[in-house]
N, C-alpha and C positions, 0 to 999 in steps of 0.2 A: 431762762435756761442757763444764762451766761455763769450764773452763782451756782448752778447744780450738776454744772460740767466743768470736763478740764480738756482742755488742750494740750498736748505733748508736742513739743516741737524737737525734732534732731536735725542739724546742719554744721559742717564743721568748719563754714563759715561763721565763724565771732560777728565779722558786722552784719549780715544775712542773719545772724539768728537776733542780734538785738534786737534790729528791726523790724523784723515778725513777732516777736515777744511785746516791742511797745506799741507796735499797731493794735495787737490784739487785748493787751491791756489797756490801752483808750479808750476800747471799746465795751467792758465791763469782763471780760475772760480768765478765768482762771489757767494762768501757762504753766508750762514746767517743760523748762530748758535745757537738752542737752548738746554735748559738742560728739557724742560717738556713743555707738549703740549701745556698748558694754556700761555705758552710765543710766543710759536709760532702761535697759534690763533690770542692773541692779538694785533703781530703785523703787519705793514703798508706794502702791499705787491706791490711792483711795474706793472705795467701791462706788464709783459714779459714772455716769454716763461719760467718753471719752473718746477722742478722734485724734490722729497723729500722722502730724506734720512731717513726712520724713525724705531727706534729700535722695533723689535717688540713685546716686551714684554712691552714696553709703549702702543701703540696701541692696543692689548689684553688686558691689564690690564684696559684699558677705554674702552671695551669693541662695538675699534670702526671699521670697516674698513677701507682698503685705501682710498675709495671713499668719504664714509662718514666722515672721517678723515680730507681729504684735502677740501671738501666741494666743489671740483672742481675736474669733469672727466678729463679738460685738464691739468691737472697735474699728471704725474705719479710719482708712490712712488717704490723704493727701500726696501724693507724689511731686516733688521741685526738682527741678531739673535745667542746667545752662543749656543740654543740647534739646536741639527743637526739630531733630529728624523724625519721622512716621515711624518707621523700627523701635525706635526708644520708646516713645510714645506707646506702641502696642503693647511693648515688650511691659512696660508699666502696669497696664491695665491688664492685663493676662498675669499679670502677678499679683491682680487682686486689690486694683486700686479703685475708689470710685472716682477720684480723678486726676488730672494732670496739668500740672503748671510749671511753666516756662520763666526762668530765671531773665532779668530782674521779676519778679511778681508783680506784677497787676495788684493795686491794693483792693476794689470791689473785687476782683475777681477771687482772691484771696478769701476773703470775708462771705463771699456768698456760696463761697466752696466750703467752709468752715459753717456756715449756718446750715445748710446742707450734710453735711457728715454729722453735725452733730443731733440733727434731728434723726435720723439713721439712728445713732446712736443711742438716743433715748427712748426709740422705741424698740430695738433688739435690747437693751436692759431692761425696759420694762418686764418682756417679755422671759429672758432670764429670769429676774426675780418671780417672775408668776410661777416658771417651771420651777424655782428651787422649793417655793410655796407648797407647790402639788407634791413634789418627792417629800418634804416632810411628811406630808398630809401621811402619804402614804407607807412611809417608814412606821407611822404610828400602830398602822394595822396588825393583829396579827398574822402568825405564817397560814395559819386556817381561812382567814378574812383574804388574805391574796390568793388563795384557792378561788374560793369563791367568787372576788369581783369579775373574772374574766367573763364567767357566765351570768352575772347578770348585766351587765353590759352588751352583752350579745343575743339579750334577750332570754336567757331561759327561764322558766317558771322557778317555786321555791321545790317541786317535787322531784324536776326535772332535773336543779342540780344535787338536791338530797339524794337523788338516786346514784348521780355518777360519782358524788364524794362518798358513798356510804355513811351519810349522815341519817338524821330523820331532818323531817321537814320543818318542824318547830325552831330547832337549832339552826338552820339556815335563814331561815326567817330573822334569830334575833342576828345573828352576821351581817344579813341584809340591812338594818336599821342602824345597826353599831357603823359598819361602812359610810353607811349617808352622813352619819353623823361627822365620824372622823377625816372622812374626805371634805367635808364642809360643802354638802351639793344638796341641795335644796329640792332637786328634782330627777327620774331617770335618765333624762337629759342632757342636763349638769354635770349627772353622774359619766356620761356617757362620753363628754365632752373632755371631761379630765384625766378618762382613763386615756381618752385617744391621745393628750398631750404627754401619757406617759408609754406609748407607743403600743398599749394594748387594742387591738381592731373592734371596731362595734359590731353586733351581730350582722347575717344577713339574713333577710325573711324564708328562703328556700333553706337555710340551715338551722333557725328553729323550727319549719313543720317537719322537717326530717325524723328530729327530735323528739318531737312530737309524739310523731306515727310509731320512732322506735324504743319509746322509753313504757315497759310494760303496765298497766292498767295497777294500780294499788301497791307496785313497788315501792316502798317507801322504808327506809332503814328505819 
């Protein structure tokens, strides 16, 4: 993991930050070291899995949180901090930390809070990556094919929705198979699954017999 992640360290303590920086390089980690936020903003961030170190009297004092901080949920932040009052502490974790450590550092405790964020981390990117996956998928389609996926993920027949799009049924049919194709879904299922990742709802069974009952006998564009 250690070669396909990075750690970001901000402290604007120089020997606090060396220190964290050569720990965590002994240990195989890719770091990237800053002394204040405005460096770490600006700079070029690789697209990899990513967790950050960040003191928290920096982030208080730009009155930012974690989230707001890092500008990205799939990175989780480490909180350091000299004071070791419960206020602070809350105030940390209510700002979106997964956890909190107490200046000097504990070095296991460091490293297993850092194995931890970054497993977090590799798995909210994975899981990005899969959505950025599914929205191409789905950009491929045409404006007619996104018509049509909602209802057949919710279940309605090919007649069912040739009726509500003013299509014929034939022509919905080839929609139906071009979709499968282009979404890369092997199955209704699959299908069903990817649309839910792209925030369209899958049917429910009382709203296709609805459908059912009220889509007239041989209507068919």
């Amino acid at each position: 993991m250690a070669a396909d992640s990075i750690v970001y360290v901000i402290d604007g303590d120089s020997t606090m930050l060396r220190s964290i920086v050569g720990l965590l390089g002994s240990r195989g980690y890719h770091v990237a070291a800053f002394e204040c936020p405005e460096a770490f903003h600006s700079s070029r961030k690789p697209n990899l899995p990513a967790c950050l170190i960040l003191d928290f009297n920096l982030g208080h004092a730009a009155g930012l949180g974690a989230q707001q901080f890092t500008g990205d949920r799939a990175m989780p932040v480490i909180f350091l901090s000299g004071a070791g009052d419960i206020p602070t502490a809350v105030s940390a974790m209510r700002s979106g930390a997964i956890d909190f450590l107490l200046k000097p550092v504990d070095e296991e405790q460091l490293l297993r809070a850092v194995r931890t964020a970054l497993a977090q981390a590799c798995e909210r990117w994975i899981d990005c990556q899969t959505l950025s996956q599914i929205r191409n998928s789905y950009e491929c389609l045409t404006p007619i094919q996104r018509k049509v996926l909602p209802y057949i993920v919710r279940g309605f027949l090919n007649k069912q929705t040739a009726y509500e799009l003013g299509r014929s049924e034939i022509t919905i049919r080839v929609h139906r198979a071009q979709i499968m194709r282009k979404m890369n879904a092997s199955s209704l299922a699959e299908l069903v699954r990817l649309a839910g990742c792209l925030g369209i709802p899958p049917h429910s069974t009382a709203q296709t017999q609805m459908l059912a009952r009220s889509t007239p006998t041989g209507q068919v564009a």
